[in-house]
VOMAR-306667 format. One record per residue (C-alpha): x, y, z. Coordinates in steps of 0.25 Angstrom, whole numbers, plus 5000, padded with zeros to 4 digits. Layout:
BEGIN
NODE;X;Y;Z
...
***
This chain:
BEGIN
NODE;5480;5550;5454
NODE;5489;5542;5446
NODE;5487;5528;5438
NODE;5488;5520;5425
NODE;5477;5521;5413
NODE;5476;5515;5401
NODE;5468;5524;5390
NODE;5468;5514;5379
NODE;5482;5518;5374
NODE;5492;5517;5383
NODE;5493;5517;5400
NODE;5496;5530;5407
NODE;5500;5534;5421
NODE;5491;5547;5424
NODE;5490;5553;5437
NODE;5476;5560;5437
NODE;5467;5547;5439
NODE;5454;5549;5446
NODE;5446;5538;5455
NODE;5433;5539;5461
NODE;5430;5537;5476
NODE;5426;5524;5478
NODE;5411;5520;5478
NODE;5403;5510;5487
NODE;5409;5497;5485
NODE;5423;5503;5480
NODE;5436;5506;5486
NODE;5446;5517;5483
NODE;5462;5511;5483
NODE;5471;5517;5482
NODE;5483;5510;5474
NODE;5495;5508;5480
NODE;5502;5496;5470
NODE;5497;5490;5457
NODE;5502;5477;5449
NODE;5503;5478;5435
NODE;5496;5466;5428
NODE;5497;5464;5415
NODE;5482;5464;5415
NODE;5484;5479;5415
NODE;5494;5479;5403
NODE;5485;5469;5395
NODE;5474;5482;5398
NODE;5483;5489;5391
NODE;5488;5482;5377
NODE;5473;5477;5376
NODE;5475;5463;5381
NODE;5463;5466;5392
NODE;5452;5477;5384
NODE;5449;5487;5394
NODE;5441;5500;5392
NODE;5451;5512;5392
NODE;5454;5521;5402
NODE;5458;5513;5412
NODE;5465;5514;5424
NODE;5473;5501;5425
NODE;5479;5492;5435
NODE;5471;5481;5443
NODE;5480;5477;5453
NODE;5482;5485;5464
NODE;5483;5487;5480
NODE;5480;5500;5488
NODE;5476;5507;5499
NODE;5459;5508;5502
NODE;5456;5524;5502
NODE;5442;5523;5503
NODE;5430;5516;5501
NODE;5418;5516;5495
NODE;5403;5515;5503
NODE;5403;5497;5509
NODE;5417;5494;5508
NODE;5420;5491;5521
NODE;5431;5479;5519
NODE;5443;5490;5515
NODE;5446;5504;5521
NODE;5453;5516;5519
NODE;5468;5512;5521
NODE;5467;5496;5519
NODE;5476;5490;5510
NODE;5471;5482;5498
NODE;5472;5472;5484
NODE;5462;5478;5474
NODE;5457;5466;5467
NODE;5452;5469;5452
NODE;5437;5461;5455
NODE;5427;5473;5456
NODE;5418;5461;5457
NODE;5402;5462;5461
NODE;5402;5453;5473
NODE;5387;5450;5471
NODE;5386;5442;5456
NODE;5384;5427;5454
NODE;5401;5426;5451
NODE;5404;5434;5464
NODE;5396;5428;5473
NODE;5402;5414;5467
NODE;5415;5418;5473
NODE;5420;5423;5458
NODE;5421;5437;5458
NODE;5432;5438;5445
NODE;5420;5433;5438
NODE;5412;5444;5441
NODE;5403;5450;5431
NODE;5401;5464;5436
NODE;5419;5464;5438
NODE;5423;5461;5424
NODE;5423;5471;5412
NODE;5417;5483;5420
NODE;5428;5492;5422
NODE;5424;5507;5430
NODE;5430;5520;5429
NODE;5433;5524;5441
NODE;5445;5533;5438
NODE;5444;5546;5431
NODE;5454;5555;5425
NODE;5449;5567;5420
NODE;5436;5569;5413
NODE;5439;5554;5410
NODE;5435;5541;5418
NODE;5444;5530;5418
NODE;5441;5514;5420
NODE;5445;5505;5431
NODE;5455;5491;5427
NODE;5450;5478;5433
NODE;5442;5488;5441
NODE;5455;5492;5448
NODE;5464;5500;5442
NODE;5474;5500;5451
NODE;5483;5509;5443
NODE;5480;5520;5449
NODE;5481;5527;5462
NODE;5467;5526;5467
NODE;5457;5515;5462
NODE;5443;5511;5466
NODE;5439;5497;5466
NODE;5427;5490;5471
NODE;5428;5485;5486
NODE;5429;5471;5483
NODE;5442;5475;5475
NODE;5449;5480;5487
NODE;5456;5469;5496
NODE;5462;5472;5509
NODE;5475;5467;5512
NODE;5485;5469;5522
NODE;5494;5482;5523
NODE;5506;5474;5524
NODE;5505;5468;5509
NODE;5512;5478;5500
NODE;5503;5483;5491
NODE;5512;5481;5479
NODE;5513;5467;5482
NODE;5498;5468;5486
NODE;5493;5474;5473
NODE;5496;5463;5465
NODE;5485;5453;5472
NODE;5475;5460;5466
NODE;5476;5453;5453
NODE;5489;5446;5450
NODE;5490;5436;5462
NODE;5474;5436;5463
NODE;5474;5431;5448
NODE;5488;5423;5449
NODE;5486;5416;5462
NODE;5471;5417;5460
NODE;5471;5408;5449
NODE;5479;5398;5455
NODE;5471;5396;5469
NODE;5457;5402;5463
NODE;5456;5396;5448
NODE;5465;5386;5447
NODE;5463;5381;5460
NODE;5477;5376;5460
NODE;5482;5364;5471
NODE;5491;5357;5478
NODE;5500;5352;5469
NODE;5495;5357;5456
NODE;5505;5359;5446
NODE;5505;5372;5438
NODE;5510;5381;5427
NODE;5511;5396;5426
NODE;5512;5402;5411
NODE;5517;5417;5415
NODE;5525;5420;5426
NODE;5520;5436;5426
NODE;5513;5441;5438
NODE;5499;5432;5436
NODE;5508;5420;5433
NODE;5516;5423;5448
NODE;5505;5423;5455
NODE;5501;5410;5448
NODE;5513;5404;5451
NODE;5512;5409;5467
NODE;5498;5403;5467
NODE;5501;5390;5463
NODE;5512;5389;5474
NODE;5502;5394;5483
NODE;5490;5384;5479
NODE;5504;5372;5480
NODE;5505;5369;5466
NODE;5517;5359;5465
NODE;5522;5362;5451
NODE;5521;5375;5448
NODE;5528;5380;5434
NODE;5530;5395;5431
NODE;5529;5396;5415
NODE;5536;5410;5409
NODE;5544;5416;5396
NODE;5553;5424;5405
NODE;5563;5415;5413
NODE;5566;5427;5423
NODE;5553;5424;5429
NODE;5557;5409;5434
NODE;5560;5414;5449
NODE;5548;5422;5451
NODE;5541;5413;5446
NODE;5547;5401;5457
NODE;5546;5413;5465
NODE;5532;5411;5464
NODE;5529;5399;5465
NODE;5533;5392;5451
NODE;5540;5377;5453
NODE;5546;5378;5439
NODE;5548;5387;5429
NODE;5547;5386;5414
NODE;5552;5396;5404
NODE;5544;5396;5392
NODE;5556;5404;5385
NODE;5565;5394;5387
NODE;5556;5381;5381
NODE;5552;5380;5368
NODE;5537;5372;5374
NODE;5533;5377;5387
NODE;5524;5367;5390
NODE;5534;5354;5388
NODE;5543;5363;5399
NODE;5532;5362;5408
NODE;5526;5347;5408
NODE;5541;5346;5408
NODE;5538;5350;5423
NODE;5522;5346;5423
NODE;5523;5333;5413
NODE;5508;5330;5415
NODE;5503;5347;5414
NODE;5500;5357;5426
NODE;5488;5356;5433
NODE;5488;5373;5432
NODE;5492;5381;5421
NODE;5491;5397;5423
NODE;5494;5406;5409
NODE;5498;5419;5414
NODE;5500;5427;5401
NODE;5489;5426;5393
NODE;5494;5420;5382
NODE;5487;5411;5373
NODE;5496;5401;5369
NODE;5502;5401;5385
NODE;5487;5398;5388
NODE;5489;5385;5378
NODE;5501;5382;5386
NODE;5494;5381;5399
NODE;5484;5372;5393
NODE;5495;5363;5388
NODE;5501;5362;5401
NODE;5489;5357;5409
NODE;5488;5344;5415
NODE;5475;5336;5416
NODE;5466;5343;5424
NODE;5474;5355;5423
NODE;5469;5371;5423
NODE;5475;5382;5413
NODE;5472;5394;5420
NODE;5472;5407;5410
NODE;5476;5420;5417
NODE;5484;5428;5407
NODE;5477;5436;5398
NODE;5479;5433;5385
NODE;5470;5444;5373
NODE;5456;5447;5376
NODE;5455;5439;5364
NODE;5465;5427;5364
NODE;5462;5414;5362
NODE;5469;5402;5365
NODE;5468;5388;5360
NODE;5471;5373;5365
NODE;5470;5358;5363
NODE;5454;5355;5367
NODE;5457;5341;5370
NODE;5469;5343;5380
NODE;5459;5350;5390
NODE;5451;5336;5391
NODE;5459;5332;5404
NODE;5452;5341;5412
NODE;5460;5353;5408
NODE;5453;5368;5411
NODE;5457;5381;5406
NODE;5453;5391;5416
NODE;5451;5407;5413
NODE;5455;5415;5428
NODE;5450;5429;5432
NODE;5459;5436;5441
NODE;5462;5421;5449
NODE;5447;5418;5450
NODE;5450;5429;5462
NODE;5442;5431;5475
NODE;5450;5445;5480
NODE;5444;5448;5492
NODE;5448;5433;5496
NODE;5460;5432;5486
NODE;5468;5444;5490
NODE;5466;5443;5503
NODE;5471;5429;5502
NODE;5483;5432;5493
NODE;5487;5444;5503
NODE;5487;5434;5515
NODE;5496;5424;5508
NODE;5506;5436;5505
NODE;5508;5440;5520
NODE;5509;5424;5522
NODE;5522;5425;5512
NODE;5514;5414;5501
NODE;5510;5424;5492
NODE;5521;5432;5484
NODE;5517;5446;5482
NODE;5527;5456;5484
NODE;5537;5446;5473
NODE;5527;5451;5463
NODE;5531;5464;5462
NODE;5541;5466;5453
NODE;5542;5479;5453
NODE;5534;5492;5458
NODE;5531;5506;5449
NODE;5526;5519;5450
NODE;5512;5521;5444
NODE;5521;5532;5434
NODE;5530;5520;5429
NODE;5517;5511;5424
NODE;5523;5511;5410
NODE;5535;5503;5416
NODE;5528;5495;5423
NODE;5518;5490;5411
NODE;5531;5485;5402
NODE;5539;5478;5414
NODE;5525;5469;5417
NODE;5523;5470;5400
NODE;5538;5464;5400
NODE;5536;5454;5411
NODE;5547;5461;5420
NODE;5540;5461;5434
NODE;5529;5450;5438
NODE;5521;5463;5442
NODE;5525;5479;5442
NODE;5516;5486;5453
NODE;5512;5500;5451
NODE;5513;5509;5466
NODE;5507;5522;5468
NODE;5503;5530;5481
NODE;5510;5536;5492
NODE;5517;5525;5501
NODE;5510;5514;5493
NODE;5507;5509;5509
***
């Protein structure tokens, strides 16, 4: 089968993948449409460290074609969102209701793909970059046949990160004011979440001013285009005089993380979910946080996904969820490399790899 690996020196579209039936507890999907997150690229020029070779992609929707022994919630045929949380269900952190904090989910990748003599690990134990992928069960969420699975595929981490951090982490209300630094696809799916929860002030933050409508698309109130002002946070509080309630960096830059610390209002929350280097650091004024001002780390929106996803479908067939305008543009698996450098370049909000027969 075909998919997208990364060896350690460059990614390469093969076509003689292997995967293992699924084992109790596990589902075999196969992958119908894939979102390329930048998370996958950041695998790839070493931003995230990850043991090599690896099939890549994590955000992916398909078709069940079998299941392993007690999984009774999916069947051959159903449609699903594959959710990157191969979480335990059982631990102290699960049974809290946070299964992205996990200990048995993080840093403990499988190989359940094989090519050749050699075996191959599983991304954000996913992979949806390939045409076949097993995941445990819990990663596999049903949805409804009538959500197009390119739209679809992209619940599985960038609106349940984007949205997620919004309504889960951030806990974002009536009224809040808020900024969004990067208008990419995590920063979108900020922005739609912060209509959603009914934000009143909601200011989209980005270098590139083509992505003023999509952001107002979205759900952004005003736009600022950091390319065009020499401080970008006097443009703001020229908006926010006091400070935003929410500031959301969606880049992973360090001094944009500064910048959504010295937008906050008293009591406000910086919420951190680009991903800067394994290694950054990142620095600000100690004594501005002493009006009750919080910087808040966020894995994956602080996501429930057999709740979440569920949820997010239902408020896509109810029209207040923007999928389908997230799709910038469909490939084929085979045009992968084009597909990296137009995400890289910042020319679609999110590419989305197809594969299979009619892709249902």
């Amino acid at each position: 089968m075909k998919g997208v690996i990364f060896d350690g020196e460059q990614p390469r579209v093969v076509d003689d993948l292997e995967v293992r039936d699924p084992g109790p507890g596990e589902v075999l999907v196969g992958i119908r449409a894939a979102g390329l997150c930048h998370s996958d690229l950041s695998v790839i020029d070493g931003t995230i460290p990850f043991p090599v070779p690896v099939v890549l992609g994590h955000e992916g929707a398909g078709v069940v074609e079998a299941v392993g022994a007690g999984v009774d919630h999916v069947v051959p045929g159903d449609h699903v969102a594959l959710s990157t949380l191969a979480n335990c269900g059982a631990c102290a952190e699960c049974d809290r209701g946070r299964p992205t904090m996990c200990r048995k989910a993080i840093g403990m990748p499988g190989k359940p793909f094989r090519r050749g003599e050699a075996r191959l690990f599983n991304f954000a134990s996913n992979s949806a970059f390939a045409e076949r992928t097993v995941v445990k069960a819990v990663q596999a969420v049903k949805i409804a046949r009538d959500i197009p699975l390119t739209s679809a595929a992209l619940i599985g981490c960038g609106v349940l990160t984007g949205v997620g951090a919004v309504l889960n982490r951030a806990k974002v209300d009536r009224g809040d004011s808020v900024v969004v630094i990067g208008t990419g696809g995590i920063g979108l799916n900020v922005l739609q979440g912060a209509r959603i929860a009914g934000a009143s002030v909601i200011v989209a933050v980005d270098a590139n001013p083509a992505k003023e409508a999509v952001a107002r698309q979205f759900g952004a109130t005003h736009f600022v285009d950091a390319s065009a002002v020499p401080d970008t946070v006097k443009a703001v509080k020229t908006i926010l005089p006091t400070g935003a309630d929410h500031a959301f960096e969606c880049v992973g830059s360090t001094r944009l993380i500064r910048q959504a610390i010295d937008l906050l209002d008293r009591h406000g929350q910086a919420v951190l979910l680009g991903v800067p280097p394994a290694t950054a650091e990142a620095s600000f004024l100690v004594s501005s946080m002493y009006l009750d001002k919080s910087i808040l780390g966020c894995r994956y929106g602080s996501s429930r996904p057999q709740r979440d996803i569920a949820l997010y479908a239902r408020l896509y067939r109810e029209g207040r969820l923007l999928l389908d305008e997230l799709v910038t543009r469909t490939y084929a698996v085979e045009d992968f490399a084009k597909a990296a450098d137009d995400a890289h370049h910042g020319r679609v909000a999110r590419g989305v790899l197809v594969f299979g027969r009619d892709r249902e």
